[in-house]
Structure formats: structure tokens, C-alpha cells
N, C-alpha and C positions, 0 to 999 in steps of 0.2 A: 747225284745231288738233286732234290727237289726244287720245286716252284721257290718254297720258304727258305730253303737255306739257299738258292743261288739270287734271291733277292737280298737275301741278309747278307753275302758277302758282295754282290754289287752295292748297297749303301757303305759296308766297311771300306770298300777300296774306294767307292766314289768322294767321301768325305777326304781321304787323305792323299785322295791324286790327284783324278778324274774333275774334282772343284778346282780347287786351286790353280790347276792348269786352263782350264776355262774362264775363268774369273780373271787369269795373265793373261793368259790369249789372247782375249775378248779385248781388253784395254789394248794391246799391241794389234788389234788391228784396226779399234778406232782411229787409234794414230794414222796409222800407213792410209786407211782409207779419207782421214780427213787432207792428207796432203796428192793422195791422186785426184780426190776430189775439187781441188783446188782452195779449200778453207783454209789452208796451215801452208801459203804459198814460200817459195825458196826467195829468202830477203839478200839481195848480190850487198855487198857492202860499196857502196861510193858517195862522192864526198857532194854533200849539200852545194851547190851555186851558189844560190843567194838567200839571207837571211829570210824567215816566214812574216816575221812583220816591220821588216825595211831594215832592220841594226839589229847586229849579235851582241848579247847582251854581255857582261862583265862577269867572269865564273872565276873560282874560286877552288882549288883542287888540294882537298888537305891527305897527307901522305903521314903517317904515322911512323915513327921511329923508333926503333928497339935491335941494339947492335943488327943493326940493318948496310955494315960498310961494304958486304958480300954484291947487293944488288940493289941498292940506292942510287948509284951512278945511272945504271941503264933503267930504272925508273924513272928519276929524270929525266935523262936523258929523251926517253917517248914519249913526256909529255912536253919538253921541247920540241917537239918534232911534229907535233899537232899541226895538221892542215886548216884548227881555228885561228883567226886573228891572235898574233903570239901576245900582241900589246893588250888584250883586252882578260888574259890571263894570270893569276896571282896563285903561285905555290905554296903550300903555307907546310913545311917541313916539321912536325910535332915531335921532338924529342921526349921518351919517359923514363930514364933512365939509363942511357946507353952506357956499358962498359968500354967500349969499342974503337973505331975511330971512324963513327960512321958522321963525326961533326967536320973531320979533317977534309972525307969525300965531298960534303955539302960545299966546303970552302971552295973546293977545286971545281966545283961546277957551278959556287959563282959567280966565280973571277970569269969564267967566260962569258963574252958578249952576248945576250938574249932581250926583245924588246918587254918581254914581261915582267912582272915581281916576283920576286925569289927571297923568302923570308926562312929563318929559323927559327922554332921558339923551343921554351924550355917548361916541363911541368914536373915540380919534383915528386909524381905521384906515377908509381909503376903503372903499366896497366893500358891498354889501347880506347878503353871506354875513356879515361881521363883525358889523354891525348887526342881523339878528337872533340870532346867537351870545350877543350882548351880551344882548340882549330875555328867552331861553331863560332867562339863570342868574337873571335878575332876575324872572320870571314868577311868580306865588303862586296863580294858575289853577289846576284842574282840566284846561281845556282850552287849552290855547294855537292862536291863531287866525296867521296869516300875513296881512296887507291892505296893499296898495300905497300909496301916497301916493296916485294918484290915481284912487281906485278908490271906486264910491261903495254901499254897500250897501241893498239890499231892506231895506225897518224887518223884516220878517221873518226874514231870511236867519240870523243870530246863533240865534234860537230856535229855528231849523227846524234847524239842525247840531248844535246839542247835543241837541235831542230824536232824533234820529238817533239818536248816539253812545249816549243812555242808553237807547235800545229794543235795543241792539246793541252787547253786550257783545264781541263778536268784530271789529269795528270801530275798527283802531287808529289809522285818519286816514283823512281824507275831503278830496275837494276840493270846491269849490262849482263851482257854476254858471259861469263869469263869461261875459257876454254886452257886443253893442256898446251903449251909450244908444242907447235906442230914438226920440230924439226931435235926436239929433246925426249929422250929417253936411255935408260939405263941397261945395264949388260947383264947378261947371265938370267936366273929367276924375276928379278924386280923388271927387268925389260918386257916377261909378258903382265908383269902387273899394269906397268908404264900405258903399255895397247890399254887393256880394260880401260883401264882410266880415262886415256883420253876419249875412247867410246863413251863410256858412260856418261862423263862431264857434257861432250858435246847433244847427246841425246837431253840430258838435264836440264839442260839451257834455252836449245832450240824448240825444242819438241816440250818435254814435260811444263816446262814453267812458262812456255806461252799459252800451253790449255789452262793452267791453274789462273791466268793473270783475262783471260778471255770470260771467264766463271768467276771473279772479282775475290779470288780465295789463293792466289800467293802468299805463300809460306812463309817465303825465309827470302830475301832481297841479300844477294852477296855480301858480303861484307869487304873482300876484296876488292869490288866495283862497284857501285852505287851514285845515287844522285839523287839531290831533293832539291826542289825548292828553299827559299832562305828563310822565306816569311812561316813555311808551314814548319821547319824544325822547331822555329824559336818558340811553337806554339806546344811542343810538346815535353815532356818533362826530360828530351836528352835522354844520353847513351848511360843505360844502369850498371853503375860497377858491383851490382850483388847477382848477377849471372856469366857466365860464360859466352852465352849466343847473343851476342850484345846488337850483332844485324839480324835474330829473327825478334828480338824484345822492340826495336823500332820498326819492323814490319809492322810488327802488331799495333804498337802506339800510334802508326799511322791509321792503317782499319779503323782504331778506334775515335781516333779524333777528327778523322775526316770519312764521316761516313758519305755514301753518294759519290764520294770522288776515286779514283781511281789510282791502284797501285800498280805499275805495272814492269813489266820489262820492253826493253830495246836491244834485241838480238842482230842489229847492223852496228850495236855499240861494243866493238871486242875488247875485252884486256887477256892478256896469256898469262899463266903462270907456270911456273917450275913441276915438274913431276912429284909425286911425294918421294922425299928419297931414300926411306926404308918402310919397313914390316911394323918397327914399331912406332915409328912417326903417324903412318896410315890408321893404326889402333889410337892413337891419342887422339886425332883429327877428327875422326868418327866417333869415337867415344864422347868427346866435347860439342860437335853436332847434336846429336843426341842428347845428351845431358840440355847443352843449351834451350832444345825446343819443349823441354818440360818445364823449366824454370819460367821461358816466357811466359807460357801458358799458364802457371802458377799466379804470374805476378798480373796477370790481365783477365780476374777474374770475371768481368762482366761480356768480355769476349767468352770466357769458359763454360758460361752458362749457356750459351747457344747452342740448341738440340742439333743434331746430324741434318736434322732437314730444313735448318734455315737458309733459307736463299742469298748465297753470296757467301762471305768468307764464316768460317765455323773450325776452327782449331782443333775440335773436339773431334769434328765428322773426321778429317786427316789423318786425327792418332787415332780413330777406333777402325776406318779403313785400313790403316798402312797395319794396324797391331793385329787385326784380325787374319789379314792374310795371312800376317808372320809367324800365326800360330801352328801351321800348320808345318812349317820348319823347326820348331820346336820338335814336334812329334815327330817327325820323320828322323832325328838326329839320335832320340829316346826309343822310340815305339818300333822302329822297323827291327833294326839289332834282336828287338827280344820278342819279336816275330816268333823266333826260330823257334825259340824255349814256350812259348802255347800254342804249339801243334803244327807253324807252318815250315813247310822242308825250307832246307837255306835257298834251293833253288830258285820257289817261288819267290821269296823274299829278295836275292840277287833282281829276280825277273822284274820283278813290279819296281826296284830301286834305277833298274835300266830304261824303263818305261817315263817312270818320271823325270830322268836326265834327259832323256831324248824327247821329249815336251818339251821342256823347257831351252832345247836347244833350239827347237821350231822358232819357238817364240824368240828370241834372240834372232834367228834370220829376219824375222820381221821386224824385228827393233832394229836390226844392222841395215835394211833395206831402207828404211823410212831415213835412219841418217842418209845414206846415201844420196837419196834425191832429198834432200834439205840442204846439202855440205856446200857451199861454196868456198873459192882461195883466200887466204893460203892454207885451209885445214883440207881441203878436197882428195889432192894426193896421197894423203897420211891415211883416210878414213878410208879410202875406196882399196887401198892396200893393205887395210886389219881387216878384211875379210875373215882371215883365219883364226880372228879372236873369237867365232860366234858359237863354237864349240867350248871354250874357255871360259864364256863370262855366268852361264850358269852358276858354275864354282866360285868365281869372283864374286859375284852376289851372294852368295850363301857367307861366305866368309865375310864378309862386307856385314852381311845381316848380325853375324852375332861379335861382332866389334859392337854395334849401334845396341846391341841386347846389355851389353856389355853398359852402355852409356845408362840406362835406367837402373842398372842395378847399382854404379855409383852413386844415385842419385839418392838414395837410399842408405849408402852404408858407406860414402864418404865425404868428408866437409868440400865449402865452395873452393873450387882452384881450377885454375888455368893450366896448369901444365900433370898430366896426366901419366903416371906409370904404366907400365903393359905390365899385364898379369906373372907373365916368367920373369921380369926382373923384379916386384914386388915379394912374388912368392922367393927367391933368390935370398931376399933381403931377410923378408920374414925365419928362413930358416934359419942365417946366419946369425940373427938374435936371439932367435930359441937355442940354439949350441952353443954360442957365444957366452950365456949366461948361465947353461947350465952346470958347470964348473965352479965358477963362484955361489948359486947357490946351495952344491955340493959340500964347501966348504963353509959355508954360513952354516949350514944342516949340523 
């Protein structure tokens, strides 16, 4: 091979490996270097002393309801359990339609003794955007909290976001932490999904979205955990029932209405949630992420006009970052395969597909490392024991990626909804309509 053709296949192979791997890399070692360095220091969680400006203020925690009877008790229950003044807290339970007997559990928890308020309300509009709409007007807070039915909080976590808020006057909403239960996971296959997961989630949390929120360009504020101010929601137009990502649509509305001020996270604010607990729950959940963060973007278009190089938060710079990498997954899923059929042996083709695995496993040592010295208790034990997820999560990513490829092309080619089919019981469906009908109109014929 000459000069010309061993340049021409170092630009072939460098476009679709040799980048991509360098361009992750490169980010996976900012990371790690920004926490040995000391800038991305490890936050121990424990409990505030004393209020920052002499009295803790009056919060407000609205909990959304949707046959929620499975884990609404032990939702409650944690935020019973809060190390904040109990008396100075008001639950505001938002029913939206519950089949279930998830009004029965509320009864039972609040016939027992607590010095807070413990409320139920009713909206007879399905839907979690409506239910906390409803929560907002009814709130008497300072700070209004956002927490899942089934989400269960750090006795700290309540304390540690308001003492945020009040060190941090510029501070107009925060997400928390949320992490996997460090002490739940599942058997068989979903058990190594369960590991990924909770790697991933904890890297997400600690690491990714405190660089995003350091760089005033936070994405998507949990939805499962969150917090705002009372005065700054009431200024915005509320949770929009015409998208799905109904917490990255008030990310945005926040960016937008409070420019200069700050979005951010509090990673001493824990709340845990449940493992995903299938294959296709994982593809809906993904799929409506995704979905969700186009609609916002849609609906917030004077955020959408910001070029990639505006300083501070840009929607746009995100999706053409995060899309551009992804492209290169794309072709490697297509293009390597038919390698083989223009000219290259299967060998090479095996070769170079083993090459990029193992890149990208590298890179995952240092993702796994950078948690590592970030992890505090109770998630420590758990993290520093999926060591051996670092070969695994390549693949979990990958897969992970075209769930999310999965979410734009709904975007496209199916109406707005919340709850989301996976492709095999879709296509399932769809055949059984095409056969199903083909007989009768056999007989129409």
C-alpha cells in the first residue's frame, strides 16, 4: 500500500473509530481529571445544623398520584422521616385518576400521628402535568418540591435543598440527585441491566449534570426530584400537557424566564428509585426522554434559535453534540456488516469491530473510576462492587442509544402519548390486524 491509499484508509478508519473514541475519551477524562484535580469535589451527604438565614422556611412537597398503592406508603413514609422541621412541611398528595387503592393507603398514613400537613386532592384530568398544575395553585410553601409516587428520599435530602436555595440567592430551582436503591436489583439478565443502571444514573447525576449546571446549560431537571421556588413557578406558564418531558419543558421555561439566574443541581439532595423492571418498560422510558426533549425544544423556540456557540445554556448546541456523536453508531450498526461485501476480509472487519469495543471499554474504566472517587454512603458499597459492569456498559449504551433513536423517530410518525409500545409487541399487533382481516376481506372480494 502506498503513501495515498494508507492515508485514505487511516481517514476511513479514523472517521468511524479512531474520532469517536477520542471525542469519548477526551470527555471521560475531563471528568476524572476535573475530580482529581479538586474542581468536581466528593459532596459527603449530612444534615444542615442551623438554618442559613436564622428560620427554615415553610416547603411544600407535591407527590403525584397515579395507581400509585404499590409505593406511595414508603414515599411517604421518607418524607416523614425528613431530618427537616416535620411541623414546617405540607404533603400535598395529587390524585389523577387512580383505579386503585392508592386513596385507601393515603387514609392509613394519615390516621397516623405526624406534626405536618398531610392533604389529598383530586383533578379529574389524567395526566401528571395536570396533577402537579393542580399541587402549584394549592401550595402555601416557600419552596415547592416535585417527588414521584415512587421515589423514596434521603431523611436528608429536603434539608440539604433548601439550605442550598437559601445560601443561593440566585438559585431559582434545583434538581436533586436521583439515584438507583443501592440495595435493589433484579435476577437473571435484567440483574446486569439493574448494575448499568445504577452506574449510569449515579455518573448522570454526580458527575454529568453538575458539569452541565456549572456551564449554566442543564438539560432536563428530574422530574422525579426537583425543587423551585414558589414565587418563580407562578411566573411561568406551568407544567405543559402537550409534551411528554413535562420536567425538561420547565427546565427550559425556567432558562427562559430567568435569565442570569441560575438552574442548577444539589447532588447532597438524594431521592432512590426502583430499578426499571423490564426490557420494555426501559424502551418506553427512553423512548419518552427522547421524545420529550424535542417537543420541549419545539415549544421554546426562542431558546431554539441559539447558535451552538452561545454562552450558557443552547438546546440546540446538546442535540447537535449528543446527535453528532450518535452518528457514528449509526454507521457502525449499517456500514461495518457490509464491510465485508466491498473488499474488506471478515477478519479485518471482526478486527477493527474488537478495536472499537475495547476503546470504548477504556473509556468506561474511567467513567467507572471517576464514580468511584465521587460515591459516597449508602451508594459506595454497591458502586465499588460493579467493577465488573465496565466491560458491559459499552453494550448497554449502545442499546440504550437506539431505544433514544427510537424516541425521534416516534416523533415523526406517531401522535402525542405517554405511554409508549416497544416495537415487538407493536409489530405483534400490527400483524395480527393484517391476518386477522385478511379473511373477511377475502370474503368481501
Amino acid at each position: 500500500m502506498g503513501p495515498a491509499g494508507a492515508i485514505g484508509s487511516l481517514s476511513f478508519w479514523g472517521v468511524w473509530l479512531i474520532l469517536p473514541i477520542l471525542i469519548d475519551g477526551s470527555l471521560a477524562m475531563v471528568y476524572l481529571a476535573a475530580r482529581l484535580s479538586g474542581r468536581t469535589p466528593r459532596l459527603p451527604i449530612t444534615t444542615p445544623r442551623t438554618p442559613p438565614k436564622g428560620v427554615w422556611p415553610r416547603v411544600t412537597l407535591l407527590v403525584p398520584v397515579y395507581n400509585s398503592e404499590g409505593g406511595l406508603a414508603r414515599c411517604i413514609d421518607s418524607l416523614k422521616s425528613q431530618t427537616y422541621p416535620s411541623h414546617l412541611l405540607e404533603i400535598l398528595a395529587i390524585d389523577n385518576g387512580s383505579r386503585d387503592n392508592s386513596f385507601r393507603v393515603f387514609c392509613e398514613e394519615q390516621r397516623r400521628a405526624w406534626p405536618g400537613a398531610l392533604h389529598w386532592l383530586s383533578t379529574f384530568h389524567q395526566g401528571k402535568t395536570w396533577a402537579l398544575n393542580v399541587g402549584i395553585h394549592y401550595a402555601s410553601g416557600a419552596y415547592v418540591f416535585n417527588i414521584d409516587s415512587d421515589m423514596v428520599l434521603h431523611p436528608d435530602a429536603i434539608a440539604n435543598m433548601v439550605d442550598a436555595f437559601e445560601r443561593d440567592d440566585d438559585l431559582v430551582c434545583a434538581t436533586g440527585a436521583v439515584e438507583i436503591e443501592p440495595g435493589a436489583h433484579g435476577t437473571g439478565p435484567m440483574r446486569l441491566i439493574h448494575e448499568c443502571e445504577f452506574q449510569e444514573y449515579y455518573f448522570a447525576f454526580n458527575v454529568g449534570r453538575r458539569f452541565q449546571a456549572r456551564g449554566s446549560s442543564l438539560f432536563t431537571m428530574a422530574g422525579a426530584f426537583s425543587a423551585f421556588r414558589r414565587e418563580a413557578l407562578l411566573q411561568t406558564h406551568l407544567y405543559d400537557a402537550s409534551t411528554v418531558g413535562e420536567d425538561t419543558f420547565m427546565t427550559f421555561e425556567m432558562h427562559e424566564r430567568f435569565p442570569g439566574r441560575r438552574v442548577g443541581i444539589v447532588t447532597t439532595a438524594v431521592g432512590y428509585t426502583e430499578p426499571i423492571p423490564s426490557v420494555r418498560a426501559l424502551y418506553a422510558q427512553r423512548t419518552r426522554w427522547q421524545r420529550g426533549q424535542i417537543e420541549a425544544i419545539a415549544a421554546h423556540p426562542n431558546l431554539a434559535r441559539r447558535g451552538i456557540f452561545h454562552r450558557g445554556f443552547s438546546p440546540v448546541r446538546t442535540l447537535v453534540t449528543d446527535h453528532t456523536l450518535a452518528f457514528p453508531r449509526v454507521a457502525w450498526t449499517f456500514v461495518m456488516p457490509a464491510l465485508a461485501f466491498w473488499g474488506y476480509s471478515w477478519v479485518t472487519v471482526a478486527l477493527a469491530m474488537v478495536v472499537l469495543y475495547a476503546g470504548y471499554i477504556v473509556i468506561e474504566g474511567f467513567t467507572w473510576l471517576t464514580n468511584a472517587l465521587m460515591v459516597v454512603p449508602p451508594a459506595r458499597s454497591r458502586m465499588l462492587r460493579g467493577w465488573w459492569t465496565i466491560p458491559l456498559m459499552p453494550a448497554y449504551r449502545y442499546f440504550v442509544f437506539w431505544l433514544r433513536f427510537a424516541g425521534v423517530l416516534t416523533v415523526l410518525t406517531e401522535p402525542h402519548q405517554w405511554r409508549t409500545t416497544d416495537p415487538i409487541t407493536a409489530s405483534r399487533g400490527e400483524l395480527r390486524r393484517m391476518f386477522g382481516r385478511r379473511p373477511a376481506d377475502q370474503r368481501a372480494a
